[in-house]
N, C-alpha and C positions, 0 to 999 in steps of 0.2 A: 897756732891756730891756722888751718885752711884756709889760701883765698879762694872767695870766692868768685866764680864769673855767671852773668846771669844773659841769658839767652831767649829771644822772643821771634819764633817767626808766626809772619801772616799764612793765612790758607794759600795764596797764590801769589805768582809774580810774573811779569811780562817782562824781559831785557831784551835787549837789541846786543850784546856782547856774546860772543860763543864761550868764553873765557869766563865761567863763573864763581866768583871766592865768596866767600863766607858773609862780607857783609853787605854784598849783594841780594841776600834771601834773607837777613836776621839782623836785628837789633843786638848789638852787645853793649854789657854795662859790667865792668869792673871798677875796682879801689886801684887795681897797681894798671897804670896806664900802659907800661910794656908789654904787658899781656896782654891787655888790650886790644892795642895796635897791631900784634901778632897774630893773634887767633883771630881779627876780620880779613886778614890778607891770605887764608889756610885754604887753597885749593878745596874745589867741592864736585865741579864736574867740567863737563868741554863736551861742547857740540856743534855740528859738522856745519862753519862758518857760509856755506851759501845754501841751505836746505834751513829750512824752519823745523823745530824740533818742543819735544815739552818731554818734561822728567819726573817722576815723582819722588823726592826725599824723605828718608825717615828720619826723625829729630837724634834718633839712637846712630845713625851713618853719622850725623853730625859730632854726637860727642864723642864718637871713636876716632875721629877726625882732629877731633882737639885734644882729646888726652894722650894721641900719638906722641903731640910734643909737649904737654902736658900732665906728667901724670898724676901726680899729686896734685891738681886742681880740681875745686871741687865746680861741681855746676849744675843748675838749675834753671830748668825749662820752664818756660812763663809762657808760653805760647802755645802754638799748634802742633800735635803730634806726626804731621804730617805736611807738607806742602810741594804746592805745586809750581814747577818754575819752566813758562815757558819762552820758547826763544824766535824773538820776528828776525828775520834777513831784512823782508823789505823795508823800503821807508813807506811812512805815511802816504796813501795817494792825494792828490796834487788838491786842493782847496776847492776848486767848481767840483770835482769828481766827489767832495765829501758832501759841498751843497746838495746836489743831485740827489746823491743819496737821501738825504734829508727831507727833501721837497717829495720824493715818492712815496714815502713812510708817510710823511703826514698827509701826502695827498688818501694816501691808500687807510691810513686811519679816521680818517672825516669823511671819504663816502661810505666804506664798512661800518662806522657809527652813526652817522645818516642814514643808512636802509635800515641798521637795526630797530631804530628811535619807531622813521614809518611803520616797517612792518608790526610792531609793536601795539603803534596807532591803532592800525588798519583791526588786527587781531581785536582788541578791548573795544574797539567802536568808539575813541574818545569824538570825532568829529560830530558824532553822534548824538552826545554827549553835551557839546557846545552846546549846540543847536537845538536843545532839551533847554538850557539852562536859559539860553536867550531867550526861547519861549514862555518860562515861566517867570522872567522880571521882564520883561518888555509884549510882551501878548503879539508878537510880528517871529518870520519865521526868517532866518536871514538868509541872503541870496550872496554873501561875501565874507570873509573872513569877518568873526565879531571880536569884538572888545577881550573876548575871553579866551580865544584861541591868538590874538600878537600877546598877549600877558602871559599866556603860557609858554610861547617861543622863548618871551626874553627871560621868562623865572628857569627855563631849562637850561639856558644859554649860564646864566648868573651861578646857577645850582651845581652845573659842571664845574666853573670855574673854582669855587668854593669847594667844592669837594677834592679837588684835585689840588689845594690850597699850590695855584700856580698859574700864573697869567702872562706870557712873556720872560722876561728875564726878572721877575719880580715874584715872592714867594711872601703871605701873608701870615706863614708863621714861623717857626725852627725848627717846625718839626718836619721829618722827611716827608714828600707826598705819597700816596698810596700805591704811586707807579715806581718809586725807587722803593719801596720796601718791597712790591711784589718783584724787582726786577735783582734786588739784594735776593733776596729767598729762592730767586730761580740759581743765581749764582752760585749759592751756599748747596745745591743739589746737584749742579753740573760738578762744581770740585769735587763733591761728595762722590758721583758714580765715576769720576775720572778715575780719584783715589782708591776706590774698590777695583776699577776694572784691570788696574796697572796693578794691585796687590793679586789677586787671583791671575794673572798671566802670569807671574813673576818679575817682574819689569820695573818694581818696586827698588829704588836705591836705598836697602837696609844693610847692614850688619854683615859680618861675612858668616 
């Protein structure tokens, strides 16, 4: 009977090594640990150690790679038909340079979600609105923000946070928030037109 070896890559991978082997980009699970230990140490590509670089691998480059010295092994793909492996030179920038970054982003996401809230306002006439409402339980016309319009700031304020099940370093439930799933599905499309655009240039690492 054939051993088996089972094989699992992700969609993508980030290394910092120019020097990239097999169990670098994949998951291996065999019964005879020799082979194992072989075939994740099995060259798969090299790039050029101070330029930043990205590859795309076909899972089929992979197992021509393994039954070179493998031939009567059998093996089965569990994973991705394709993946993408790219490579940083640099290191991380420096801890305030990441703050920085961060601080912008969010500064630049709370007034761009603040004008849109206003303008939003402004459009619907909610202020308008109020000032209906406090007329019709109070018989006075108000000259200041009422009762109905801070209630409404803090149920908007509340209603974010809830919906975005995220407040700090604290998450209210298991499940991902709506901003890692939309930010998962943008990733799952950037890989996707990488892998297209590296397959139609040719630039694709398949098969000879």
């Amino acid at each position: 009977m054939a051993t088996i070896l089972y094989i699992k890559m992700e969609q993508s991978y980030v290394l910092r090594k120019p020097d990239v082997i097999l169990e670098d980009i994949a998951t291996i699970y065999c019964c005879d640990l020799d082979i194992k230990n072989a075939v994740e140490k099995i060259p798969v590509c090299h790039f050029e150690k101070s330029k930043n670089g990205r590859k795309v691998i076909s899972v089929l480059k992979i197992l021509e790679l393994i039954q070179k010295e493998y031939k009567e092994l059998q093996i089965e793909n569990l994973g991705e038909v394709d993946t993408i492996v790219t490579y940083e030179c640099k290191e991380e920038p420096a801890h305030f340079v990441t703050l920085l970054k961060i601080a912008f982003v969010a500064v630049t996401a709370f007034l761009g979600a603040a004008f849109t809230i206003m303008t939003y306002n402004n459009d619907v006439g909610v202020d308008g609105v109020f000032r209906q409402m406090h007329f019709l339980f109070t018989g006075n016309i108000p000259t200041t923000a009422s009762i109905g319009e801070l209630t409404y700031c803090v149920g908007l304020a509340i209603g974010l946070v809830v919906f975005f099940n995220h407040a700090g370093h604290k998450k209210f439930s298991q499940d991902p928030t709506p901003l890692e799933v939309e930010m998962r599905m943008y990733e799952h499309d950037v890989n996707q037109a990488i892998i297209i655009g590296k397959g139609r240039k040719g630039e694709e690492i398949d098969v000879s």
